[in-house]
DRENTOR-904826 format. One record per residue (C-alpha): residue number from 0; z, x, y; residue in three letters. Coordinates in nm, 4 decimals. Example, Ala and Ser with C-alpha at 12.3 -4.5 7.8 and 13.67 -1.06 7.14 Angstrom:
// DRENTOR-904826
+------+----------+----------+----------+-------+
: filo :       c3 :       c1 :       c2 : rovex :
+------+----------+----------+----------+-------+
:    0 :   0.7800 :   1.2300 :  -0.4500 :   ALA :
:    1 :   0.7140 :   1.3670 :  -0.1060 :   SER :
+------+----------+----------+----------+-------+
END
This chain:
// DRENTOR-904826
+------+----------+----------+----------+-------+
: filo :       c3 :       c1 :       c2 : rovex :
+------+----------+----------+----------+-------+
:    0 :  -9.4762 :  11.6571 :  -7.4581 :   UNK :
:    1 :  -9.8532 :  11.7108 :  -7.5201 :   UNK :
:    2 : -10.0189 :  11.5076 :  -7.7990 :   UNK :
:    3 : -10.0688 :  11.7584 :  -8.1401 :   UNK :
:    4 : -10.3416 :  11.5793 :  -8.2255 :   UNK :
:    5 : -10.6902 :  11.5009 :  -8.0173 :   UNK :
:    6 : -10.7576 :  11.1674 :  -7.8624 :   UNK :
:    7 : -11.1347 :  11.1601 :  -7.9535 :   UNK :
:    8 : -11.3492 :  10.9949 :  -8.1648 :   UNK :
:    9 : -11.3675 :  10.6319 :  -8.2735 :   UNK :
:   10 : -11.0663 :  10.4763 :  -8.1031 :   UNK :
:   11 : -11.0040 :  10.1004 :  -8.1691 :   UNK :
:   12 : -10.9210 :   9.8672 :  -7.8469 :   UNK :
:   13 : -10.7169 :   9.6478 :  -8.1587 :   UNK :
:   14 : -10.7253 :   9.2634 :  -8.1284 :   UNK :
:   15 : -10.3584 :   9.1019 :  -8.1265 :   UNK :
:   16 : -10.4086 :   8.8084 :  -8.4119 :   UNK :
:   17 : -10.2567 :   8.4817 :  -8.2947 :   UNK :
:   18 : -10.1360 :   8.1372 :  -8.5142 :   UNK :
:   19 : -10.0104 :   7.8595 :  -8.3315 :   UNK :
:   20 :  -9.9790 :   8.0532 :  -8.0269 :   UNK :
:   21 :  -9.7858 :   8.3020 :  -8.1267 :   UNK :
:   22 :  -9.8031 :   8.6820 :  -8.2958 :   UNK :
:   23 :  -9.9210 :   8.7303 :  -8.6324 :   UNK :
:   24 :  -9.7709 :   9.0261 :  -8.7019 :   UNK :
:   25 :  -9.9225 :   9.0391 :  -9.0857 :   UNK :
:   26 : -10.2509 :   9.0134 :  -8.9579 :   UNK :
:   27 : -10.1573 :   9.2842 :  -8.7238 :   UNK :
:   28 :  -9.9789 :   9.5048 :  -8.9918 :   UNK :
:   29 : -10.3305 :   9.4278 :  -9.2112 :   UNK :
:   30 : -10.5429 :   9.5128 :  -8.9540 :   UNK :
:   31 : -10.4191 :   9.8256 :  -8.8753 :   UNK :
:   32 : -10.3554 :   9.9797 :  -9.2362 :   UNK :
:   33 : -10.7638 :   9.8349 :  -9.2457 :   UNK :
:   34 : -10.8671 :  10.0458 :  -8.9255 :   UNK :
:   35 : -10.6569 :  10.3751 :  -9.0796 :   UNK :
:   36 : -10.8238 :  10.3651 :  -9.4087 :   UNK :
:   37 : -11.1760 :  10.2898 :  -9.2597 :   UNK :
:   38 : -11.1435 :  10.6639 :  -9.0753 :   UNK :
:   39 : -11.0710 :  10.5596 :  -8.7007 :   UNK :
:   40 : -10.8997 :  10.8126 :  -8.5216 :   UNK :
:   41 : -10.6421 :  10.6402 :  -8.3285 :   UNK :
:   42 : -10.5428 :  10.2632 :  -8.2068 :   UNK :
:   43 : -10.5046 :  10.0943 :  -7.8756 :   UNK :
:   44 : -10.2367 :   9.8042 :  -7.8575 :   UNK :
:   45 : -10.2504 :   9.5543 :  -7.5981 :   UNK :
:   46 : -10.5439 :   9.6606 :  -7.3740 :   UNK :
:   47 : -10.8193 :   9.4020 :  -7.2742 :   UNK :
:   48 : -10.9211 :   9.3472 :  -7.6053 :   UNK :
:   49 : -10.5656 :   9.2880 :  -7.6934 :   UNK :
:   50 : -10.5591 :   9.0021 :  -7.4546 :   UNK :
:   51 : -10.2444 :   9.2026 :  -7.2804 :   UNK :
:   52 : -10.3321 :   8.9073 :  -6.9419 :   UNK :
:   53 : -10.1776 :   8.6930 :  -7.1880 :   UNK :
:   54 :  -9.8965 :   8.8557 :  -7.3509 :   UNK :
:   55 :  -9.5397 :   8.8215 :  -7.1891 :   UNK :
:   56 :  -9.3594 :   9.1569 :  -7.1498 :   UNK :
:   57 :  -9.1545 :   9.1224 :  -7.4820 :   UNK :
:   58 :  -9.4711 :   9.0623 :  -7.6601 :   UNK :
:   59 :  -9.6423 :   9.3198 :  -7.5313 :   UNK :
:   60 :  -9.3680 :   9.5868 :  -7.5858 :   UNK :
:   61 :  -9.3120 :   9.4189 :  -7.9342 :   UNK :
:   62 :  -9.7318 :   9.4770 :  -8.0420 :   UNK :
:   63 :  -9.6839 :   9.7821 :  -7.9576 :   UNK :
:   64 :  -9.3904 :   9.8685 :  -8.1107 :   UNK :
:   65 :  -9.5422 :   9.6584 :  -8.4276 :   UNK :
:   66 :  -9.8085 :   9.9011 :  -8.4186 :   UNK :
:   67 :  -9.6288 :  10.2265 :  -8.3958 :   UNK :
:   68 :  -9.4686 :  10.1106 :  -8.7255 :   UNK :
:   69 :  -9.7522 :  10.0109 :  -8.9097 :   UNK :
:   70 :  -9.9455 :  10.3023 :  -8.8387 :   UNK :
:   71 :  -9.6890 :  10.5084 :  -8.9558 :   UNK :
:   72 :  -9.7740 :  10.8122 :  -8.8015 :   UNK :
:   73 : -10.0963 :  10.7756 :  -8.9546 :   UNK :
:   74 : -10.3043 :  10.7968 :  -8.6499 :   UNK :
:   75 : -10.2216 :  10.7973 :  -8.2801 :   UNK :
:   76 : -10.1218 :  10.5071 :  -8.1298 :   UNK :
:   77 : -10.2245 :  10.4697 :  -7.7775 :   UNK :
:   78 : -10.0062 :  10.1925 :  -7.5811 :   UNK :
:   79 : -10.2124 :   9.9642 :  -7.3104 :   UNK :
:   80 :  -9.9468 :   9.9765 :  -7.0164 :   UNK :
:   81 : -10.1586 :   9.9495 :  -6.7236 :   UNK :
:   82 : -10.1274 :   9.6379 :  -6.4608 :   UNK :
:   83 : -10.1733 :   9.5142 :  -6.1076 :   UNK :
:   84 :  -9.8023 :   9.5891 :  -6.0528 :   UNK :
:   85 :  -9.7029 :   9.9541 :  -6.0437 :   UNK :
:   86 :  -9.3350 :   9.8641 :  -6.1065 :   UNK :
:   87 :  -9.4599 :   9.6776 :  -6.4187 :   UNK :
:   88 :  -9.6980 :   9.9410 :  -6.5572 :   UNK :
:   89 :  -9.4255 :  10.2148 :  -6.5441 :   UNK :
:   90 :  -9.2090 :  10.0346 :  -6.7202 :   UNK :
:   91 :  -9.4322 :   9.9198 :  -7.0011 :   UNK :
:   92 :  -9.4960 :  10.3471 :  -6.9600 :   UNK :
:   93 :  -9.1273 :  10.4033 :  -7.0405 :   UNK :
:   94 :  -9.0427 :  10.1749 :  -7.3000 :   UNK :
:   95 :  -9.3998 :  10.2567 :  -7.5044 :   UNK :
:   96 :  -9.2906 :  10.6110 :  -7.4691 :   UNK :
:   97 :  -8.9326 :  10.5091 :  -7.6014 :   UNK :
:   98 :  -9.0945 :  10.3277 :  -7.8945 :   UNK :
:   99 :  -9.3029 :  10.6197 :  -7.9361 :   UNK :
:  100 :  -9.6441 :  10.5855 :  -7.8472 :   UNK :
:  101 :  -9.8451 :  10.8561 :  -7.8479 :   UNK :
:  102 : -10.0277 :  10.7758 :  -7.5247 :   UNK :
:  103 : -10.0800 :  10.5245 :  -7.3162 :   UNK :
:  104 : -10.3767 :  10.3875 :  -7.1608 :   UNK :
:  105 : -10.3557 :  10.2365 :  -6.8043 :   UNK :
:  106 : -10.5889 :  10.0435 :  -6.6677 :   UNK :
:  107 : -10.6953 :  10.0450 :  -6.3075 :   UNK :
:  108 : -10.4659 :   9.8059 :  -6.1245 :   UNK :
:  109 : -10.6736 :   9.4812 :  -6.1288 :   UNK :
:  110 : -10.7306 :   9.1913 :  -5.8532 :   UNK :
:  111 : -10.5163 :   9.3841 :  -5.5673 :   UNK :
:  112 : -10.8301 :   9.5639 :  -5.4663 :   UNK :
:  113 : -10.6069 :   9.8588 :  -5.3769 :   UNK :
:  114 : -10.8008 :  10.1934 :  -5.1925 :   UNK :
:  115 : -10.8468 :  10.4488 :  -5.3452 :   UNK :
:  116 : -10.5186 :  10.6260 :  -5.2389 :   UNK :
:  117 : -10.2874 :  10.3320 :  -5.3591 :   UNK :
:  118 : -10.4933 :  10.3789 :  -5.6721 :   UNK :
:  119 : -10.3871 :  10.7682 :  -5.7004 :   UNK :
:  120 : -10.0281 :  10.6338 :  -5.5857 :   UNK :
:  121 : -10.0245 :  10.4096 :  -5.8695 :   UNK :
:  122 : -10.1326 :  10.6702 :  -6.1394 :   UNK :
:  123 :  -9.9091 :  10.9190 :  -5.9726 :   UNK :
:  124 :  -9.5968 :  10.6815 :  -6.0688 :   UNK :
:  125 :  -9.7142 :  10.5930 :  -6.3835 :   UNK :
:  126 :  -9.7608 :  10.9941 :  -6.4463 :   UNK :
:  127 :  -9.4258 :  11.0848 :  -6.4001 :   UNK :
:  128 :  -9.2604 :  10.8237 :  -6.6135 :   UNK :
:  129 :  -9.3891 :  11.0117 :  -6.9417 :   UNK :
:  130 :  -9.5339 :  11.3884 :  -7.0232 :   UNK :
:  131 :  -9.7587 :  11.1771 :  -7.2902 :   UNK :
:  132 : -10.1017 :  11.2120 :  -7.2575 :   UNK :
:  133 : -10.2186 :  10.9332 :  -6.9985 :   UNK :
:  134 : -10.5811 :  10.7700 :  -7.0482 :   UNK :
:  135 : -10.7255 :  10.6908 :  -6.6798 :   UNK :
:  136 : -10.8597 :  10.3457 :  -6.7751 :   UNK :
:  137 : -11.1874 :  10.2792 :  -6.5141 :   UNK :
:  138 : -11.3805 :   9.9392 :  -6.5552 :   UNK :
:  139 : -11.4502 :   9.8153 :  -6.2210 :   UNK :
:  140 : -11.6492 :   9.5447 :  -6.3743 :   UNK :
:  141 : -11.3188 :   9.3398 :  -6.4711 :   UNK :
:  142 : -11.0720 :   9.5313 :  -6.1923 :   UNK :
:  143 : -11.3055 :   9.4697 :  -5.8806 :   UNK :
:  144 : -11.2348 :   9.8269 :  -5.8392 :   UNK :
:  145 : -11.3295 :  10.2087 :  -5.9695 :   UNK :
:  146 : -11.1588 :  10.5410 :  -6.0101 :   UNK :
:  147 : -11.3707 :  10.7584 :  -5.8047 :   UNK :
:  148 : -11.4335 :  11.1287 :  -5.8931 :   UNK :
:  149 : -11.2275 :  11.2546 :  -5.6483 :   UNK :
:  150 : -10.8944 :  11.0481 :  -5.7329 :   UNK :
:  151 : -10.9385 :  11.1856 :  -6.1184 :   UNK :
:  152 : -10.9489 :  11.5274 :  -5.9715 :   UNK :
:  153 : -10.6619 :  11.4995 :  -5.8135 :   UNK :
:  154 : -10.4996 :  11.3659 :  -6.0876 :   UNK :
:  155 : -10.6029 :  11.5976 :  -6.2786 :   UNK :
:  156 : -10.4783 :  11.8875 :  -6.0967 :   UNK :
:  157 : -10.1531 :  11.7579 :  -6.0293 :   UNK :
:  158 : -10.0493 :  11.6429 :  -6.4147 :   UNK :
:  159 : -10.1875 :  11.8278 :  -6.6731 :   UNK :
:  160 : -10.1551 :  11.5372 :  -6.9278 :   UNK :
:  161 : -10.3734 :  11.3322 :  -6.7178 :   UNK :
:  162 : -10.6441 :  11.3973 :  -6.9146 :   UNK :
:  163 : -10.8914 :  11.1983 :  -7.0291 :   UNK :
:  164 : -11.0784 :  10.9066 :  -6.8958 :   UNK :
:  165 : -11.1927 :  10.5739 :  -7.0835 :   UNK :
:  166 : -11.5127 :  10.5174 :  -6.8614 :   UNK :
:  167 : -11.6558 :  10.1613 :  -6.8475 :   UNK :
:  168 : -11.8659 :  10.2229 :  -6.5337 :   UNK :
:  169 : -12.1547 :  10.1049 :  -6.7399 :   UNK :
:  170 : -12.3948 :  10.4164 :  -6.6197 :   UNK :
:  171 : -12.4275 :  10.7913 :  -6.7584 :   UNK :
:  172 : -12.4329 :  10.9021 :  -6.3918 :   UNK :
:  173 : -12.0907 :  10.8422 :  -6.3713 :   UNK :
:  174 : -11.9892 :  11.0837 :  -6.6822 :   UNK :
:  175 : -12.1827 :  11.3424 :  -6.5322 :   UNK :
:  176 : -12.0310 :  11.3053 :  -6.2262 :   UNK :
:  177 : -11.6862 :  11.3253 :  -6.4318 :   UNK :
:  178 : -11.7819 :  11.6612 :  -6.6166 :   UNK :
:  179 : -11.9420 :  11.7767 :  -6.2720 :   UNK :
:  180 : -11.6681 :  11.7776 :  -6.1199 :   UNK :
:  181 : -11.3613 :  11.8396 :  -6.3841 :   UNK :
:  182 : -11.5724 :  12.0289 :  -6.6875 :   UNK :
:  183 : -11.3796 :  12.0145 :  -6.9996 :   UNK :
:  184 : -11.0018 :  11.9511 :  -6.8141 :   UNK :
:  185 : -11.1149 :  11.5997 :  -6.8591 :   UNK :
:  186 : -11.1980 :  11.3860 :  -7.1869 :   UNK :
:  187 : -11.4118 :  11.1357 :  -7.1409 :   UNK :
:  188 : -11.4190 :  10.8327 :  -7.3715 :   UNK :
:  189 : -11.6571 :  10.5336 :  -7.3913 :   UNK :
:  190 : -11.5535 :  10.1569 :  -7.2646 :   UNK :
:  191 : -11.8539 :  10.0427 :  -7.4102 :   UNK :
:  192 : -11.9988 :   9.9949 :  -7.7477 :   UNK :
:  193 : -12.3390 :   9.9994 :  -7.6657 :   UNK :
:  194 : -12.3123 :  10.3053 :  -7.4300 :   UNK :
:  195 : -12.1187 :  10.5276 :  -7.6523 :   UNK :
:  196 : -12.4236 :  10.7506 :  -7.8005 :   UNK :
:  197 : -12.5741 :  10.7810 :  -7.4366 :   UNK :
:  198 : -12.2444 :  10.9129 :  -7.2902 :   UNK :
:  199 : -12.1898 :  11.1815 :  -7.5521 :   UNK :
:  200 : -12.5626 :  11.2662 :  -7.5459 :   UNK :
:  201 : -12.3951 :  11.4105 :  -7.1729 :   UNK :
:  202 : -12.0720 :  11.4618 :  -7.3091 :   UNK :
:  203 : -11.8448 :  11.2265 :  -7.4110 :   UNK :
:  204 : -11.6040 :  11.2886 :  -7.7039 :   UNK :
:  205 : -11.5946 :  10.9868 :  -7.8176 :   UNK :
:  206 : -11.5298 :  10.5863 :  -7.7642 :   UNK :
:  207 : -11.2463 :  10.3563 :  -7.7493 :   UNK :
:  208 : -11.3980 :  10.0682 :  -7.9260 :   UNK :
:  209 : -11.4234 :   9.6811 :  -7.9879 :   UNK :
:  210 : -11.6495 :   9.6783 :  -8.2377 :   UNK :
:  211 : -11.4508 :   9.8961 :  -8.4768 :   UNK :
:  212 : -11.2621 :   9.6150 :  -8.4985 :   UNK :
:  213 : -11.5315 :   9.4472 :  -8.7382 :   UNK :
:  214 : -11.7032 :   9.8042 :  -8.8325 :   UNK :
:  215 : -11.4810 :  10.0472 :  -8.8130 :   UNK :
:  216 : -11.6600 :  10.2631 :  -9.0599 :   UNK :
:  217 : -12.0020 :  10.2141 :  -8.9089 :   UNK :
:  218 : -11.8482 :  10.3201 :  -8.5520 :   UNK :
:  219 : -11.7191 :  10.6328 :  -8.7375 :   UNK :
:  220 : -12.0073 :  10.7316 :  -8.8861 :   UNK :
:  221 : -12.1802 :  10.6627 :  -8.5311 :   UNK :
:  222 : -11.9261 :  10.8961 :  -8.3360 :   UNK :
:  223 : -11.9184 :  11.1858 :  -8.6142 :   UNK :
:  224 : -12.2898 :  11.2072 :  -8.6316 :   UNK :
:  225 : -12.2963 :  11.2366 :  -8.2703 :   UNK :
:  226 : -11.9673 :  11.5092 :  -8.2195 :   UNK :
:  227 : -12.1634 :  11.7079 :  -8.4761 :   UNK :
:  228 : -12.5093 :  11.6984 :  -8.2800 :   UNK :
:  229 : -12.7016 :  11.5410 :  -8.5527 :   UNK :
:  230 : -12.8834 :  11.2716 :  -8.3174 :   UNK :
:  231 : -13.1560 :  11.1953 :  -8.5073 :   UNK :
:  232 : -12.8899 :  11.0074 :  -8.7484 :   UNK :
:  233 : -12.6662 :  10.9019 :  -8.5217 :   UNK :
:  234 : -12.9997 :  10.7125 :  -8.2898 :   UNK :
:  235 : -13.1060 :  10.5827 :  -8.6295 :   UNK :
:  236 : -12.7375 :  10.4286 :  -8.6923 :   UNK :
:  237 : -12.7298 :  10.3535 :  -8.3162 :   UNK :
:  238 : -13.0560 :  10.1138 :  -8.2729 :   UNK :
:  239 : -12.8993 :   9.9468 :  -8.6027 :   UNK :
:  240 : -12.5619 :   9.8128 :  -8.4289 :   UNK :
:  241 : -12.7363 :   9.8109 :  -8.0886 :   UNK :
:  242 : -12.7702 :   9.4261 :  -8.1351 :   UNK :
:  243 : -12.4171 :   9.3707 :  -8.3140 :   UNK :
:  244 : -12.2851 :   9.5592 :  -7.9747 :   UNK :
:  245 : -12.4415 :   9.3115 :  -7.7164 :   UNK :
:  246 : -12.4186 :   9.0213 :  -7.9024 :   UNK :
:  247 : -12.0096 :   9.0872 :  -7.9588 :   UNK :
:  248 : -11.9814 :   9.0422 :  -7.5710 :   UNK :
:  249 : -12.1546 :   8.6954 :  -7.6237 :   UNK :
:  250 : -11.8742 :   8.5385 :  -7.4254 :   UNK :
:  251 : -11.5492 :   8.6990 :  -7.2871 :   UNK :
:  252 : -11.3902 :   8.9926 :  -7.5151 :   UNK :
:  253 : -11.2156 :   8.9299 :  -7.7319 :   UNK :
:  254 : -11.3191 :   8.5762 :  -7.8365 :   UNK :
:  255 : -11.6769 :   8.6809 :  -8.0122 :   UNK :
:  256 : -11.5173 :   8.9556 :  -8.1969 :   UNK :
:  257 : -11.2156 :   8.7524 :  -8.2993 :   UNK :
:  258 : -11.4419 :   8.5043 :  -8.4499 :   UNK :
:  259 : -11.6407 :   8.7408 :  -8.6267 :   UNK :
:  260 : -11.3300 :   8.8993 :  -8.7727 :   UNK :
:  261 : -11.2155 :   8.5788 :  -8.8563 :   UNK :
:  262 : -11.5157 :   8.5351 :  -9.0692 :   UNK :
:  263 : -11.5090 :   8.8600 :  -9.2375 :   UNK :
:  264 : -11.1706 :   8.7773 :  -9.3240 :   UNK :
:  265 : -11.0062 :   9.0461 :  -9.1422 :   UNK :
:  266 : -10.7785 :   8.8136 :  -8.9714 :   UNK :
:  267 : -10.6211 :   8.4797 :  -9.0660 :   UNK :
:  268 : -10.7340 :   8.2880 :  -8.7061 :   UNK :
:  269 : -10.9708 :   8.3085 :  -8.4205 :   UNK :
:  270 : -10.7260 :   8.2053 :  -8.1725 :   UNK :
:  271 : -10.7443 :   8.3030 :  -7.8087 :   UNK :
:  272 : -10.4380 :   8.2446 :  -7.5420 :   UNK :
:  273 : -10.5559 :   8.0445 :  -7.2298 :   UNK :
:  274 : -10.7760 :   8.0770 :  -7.0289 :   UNK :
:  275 : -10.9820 :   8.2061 :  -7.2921 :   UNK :
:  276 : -11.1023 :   7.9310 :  -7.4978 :   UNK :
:  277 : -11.2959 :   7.9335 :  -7.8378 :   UNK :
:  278 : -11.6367 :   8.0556 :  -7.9138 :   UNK :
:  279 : -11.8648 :   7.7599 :  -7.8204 :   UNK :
:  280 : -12.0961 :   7.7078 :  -8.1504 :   UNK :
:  281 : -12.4333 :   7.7918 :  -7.9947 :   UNK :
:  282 : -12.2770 :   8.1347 :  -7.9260 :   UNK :
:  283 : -12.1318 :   8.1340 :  -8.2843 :   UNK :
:  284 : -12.4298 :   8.0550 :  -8.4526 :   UNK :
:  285 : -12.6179 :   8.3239 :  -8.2660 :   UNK :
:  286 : -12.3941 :   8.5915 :  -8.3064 :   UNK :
:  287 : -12.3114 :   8.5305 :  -8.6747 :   UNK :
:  288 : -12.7276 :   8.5054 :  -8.7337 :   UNK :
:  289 : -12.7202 :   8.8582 :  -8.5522 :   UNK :
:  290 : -12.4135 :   8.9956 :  -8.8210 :   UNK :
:  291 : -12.5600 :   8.8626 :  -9.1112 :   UNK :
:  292 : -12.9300 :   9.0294 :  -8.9894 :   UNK :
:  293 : -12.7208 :   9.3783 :  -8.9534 :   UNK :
:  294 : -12.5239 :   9.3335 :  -9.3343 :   UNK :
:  295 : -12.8827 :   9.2487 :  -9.4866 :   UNK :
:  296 : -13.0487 :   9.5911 :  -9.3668 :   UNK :
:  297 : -12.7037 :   9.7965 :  -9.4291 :   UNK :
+------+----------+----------+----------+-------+
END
């Protein structure tokens, strides 16, 4: 059952608000009626950003089925249900597609190290538990491994909605080598903030975002400028957040943008879930001076 509506565009990797170490589901019900009205085109529960590491399986199912609700049909919701355990990630797959995600995102399968045929095994199984769109999820930088070329072609020839790719790679050569090979059968998305102009420049649709978080109408504007071809804007806008982008990834994601949030008033806490612990204050007071230098030349 093929998504209606397009996965592209801004795409928010959503933060899941703690108190007292558990769910704040208000903040989360805020947040996301916050990200719709801003002009984000869809919302990703419990991936990295969502601290899913963290997250016991009821949690996790019950984000995303907190999400589902609050958005309301508003948006897509795209579930994180990717893990190092195959058996695990299909069944976050089932139940997400029970609750009635619209997608689901799944991440390489992380600190196994698998090849790169036990990587195509895994997507394979997570494939068949849902016709919903499935996001290939690549960032070796936090896996210790990548989706190569060849295992998204494969992929993609075998399910048809395997297609699209959040790419987090951290070069353009990589999305080339993407649209080389696979042309427009395959969507590519942005894992990074501060790559998302470069990798539409080659031909990216789009980015699945942290930032949009804290500026979701800023990483709009960004993306739109950029699917329309106006680059001359969307640079401008682009050299503007470039040092809100870096400076977000101060310390581990999601504990800079948490705090920031927090500040904004976007969310009632900062709180991270061990290991992660909170922003240390030299890194607070550097990227808050770095905020405040973007809001004064907005």
């Amino acid at each position: 059952m093929k998504s209606s509506r397009p996965l592209t565009g801004t795409i928010t990797a959503l933060v899941t608000p703690f108190r007292a170490d558990a769910v704040a589901y208000d903040d989360l019900g805020r947040l996301v009626n916050f990200q719709i009205k801003s002009g984000v085109n869809g919302i990703v529960p419990v991936g990295t950003t969502g601290e899913s590491p963290t997250l016991d399986h009821e949690e996790h199912l019950d984000v995303i089925r907190a999400t589902i609700e609050a958005a309301r049909g508003r948006v897509p919701v795209i579930a994180g249900t990717g893990s190092n355990s195959t058996k695990e990630a299909i069944h976050l797959t089932t139940e997400s597609h029970k609750a009635g995600a619209d997608a689901m995102l799944v991440v390489a399968p992380y600190y196994n190290r698998p090849t790169q045929e036990g990587i195509f095994q895994y997507f394979c199984a997570v494939a068949e538990a849902t016709d919903k769109p499935v996001i290939l999820y690549s960032i070796p930088g936090r896996c210790g491994v990548e989706i190569s070329v060849g295992v998204v072609e494969r992929l993609r020839a075998r399910y048809p909605h395997v297609n699209h790719i959040k790419e987090a790679g951290g070069t353009v050569d990589r999305v080339d080598q993407i649209l080389q090979a696979c042309g427009n059968s395959v969507t590519v998305l942005s894992g990074d903030d501060s790559l998302t102009l470069p990798f539409m420049s080659v031909g990216a649709k789009g980015v699945i975002s942290v930032a949009s978080n804290l500026y979701p109408r800023e990483v709009t504007k960004l993306v739109n400028l950029a699917l329309a071809g106006d680059y001359a804007k969307a640079r401008a806008l682009h050299r503007r957040l470039y040092p809100v982008f870096k400076t977000i990834f101060i310390e581990s994601n999601p504990v800079p943008i948490k705090a920031a949030m927090t500040r904004a008033g976007l969310i009632g806490s900062d709180e991270v879930r061990s290991p992660l612990a909170p922003l240390a204050e030299a890194s607070r007071k550097t990227l808050f001076g770095v905020l405040d230098t973007f809001a004064a030349k907005k």
